[in-house]
N, C-alpha and C positions, 0 to 999 in steps of 0.2 A: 504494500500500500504506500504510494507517494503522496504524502501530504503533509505542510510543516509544522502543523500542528503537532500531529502524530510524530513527527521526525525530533520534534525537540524534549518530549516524554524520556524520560529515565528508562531503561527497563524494565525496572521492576514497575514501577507506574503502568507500563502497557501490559505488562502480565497482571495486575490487578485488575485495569483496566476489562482484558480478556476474560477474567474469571468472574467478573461480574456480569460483562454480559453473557457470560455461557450460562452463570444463574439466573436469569432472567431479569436483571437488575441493572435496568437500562438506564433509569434516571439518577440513580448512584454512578453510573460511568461516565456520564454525562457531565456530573458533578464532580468527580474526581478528575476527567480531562482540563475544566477550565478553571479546579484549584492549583493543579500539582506542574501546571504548563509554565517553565520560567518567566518572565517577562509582565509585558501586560495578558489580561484575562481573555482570552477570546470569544468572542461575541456569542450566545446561546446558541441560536443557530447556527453557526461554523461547530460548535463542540458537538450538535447534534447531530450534524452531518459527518461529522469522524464517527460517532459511535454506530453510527447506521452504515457508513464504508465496513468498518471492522466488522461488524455483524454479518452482512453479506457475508466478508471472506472466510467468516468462521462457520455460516453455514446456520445461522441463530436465526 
C-alpha cells in the first residue's frame, strides 16, 4: 500500500493498526492512524481512507 500516511506509521503502529481492523475495530484504527501519525493530524477523512485501503488488502 502506497500512501504517506501509512508510510510515516511506526510498525508496530501498523500492526496495531492491522489487528484492529482484523477485529473488527474500524473506528479505533481510524483513531489510532490520526493519533500515533508524526507531524500534524491528518484530516478524518484521509485516516478513513487509509483504514479502508488496508482493509481491502487485508481482505476485512
Amino acid at each position: 500500500m502506497e500512501n504517506s500516511i501509512w508510510d510515516a506509521l511506526l510498525p508496530v503502529v501498523r500492526e496495531a493498526v492491522d489487528d484492529l481492523i482484523r477485529s473488527g475495530r474500524r473506528l479505533h484504527a481510524v483513531k489510532l492512524i490520526r493519533e500515533a501519525r508524526p507531524g500534524p493530524r491528518p484530516r478524518l477523512s484521509d485516516a478513513v481512507d487509509v483504514m479502508s485501503e488496508r482493509a481491502a488488502e487485508l481482505g476485512c
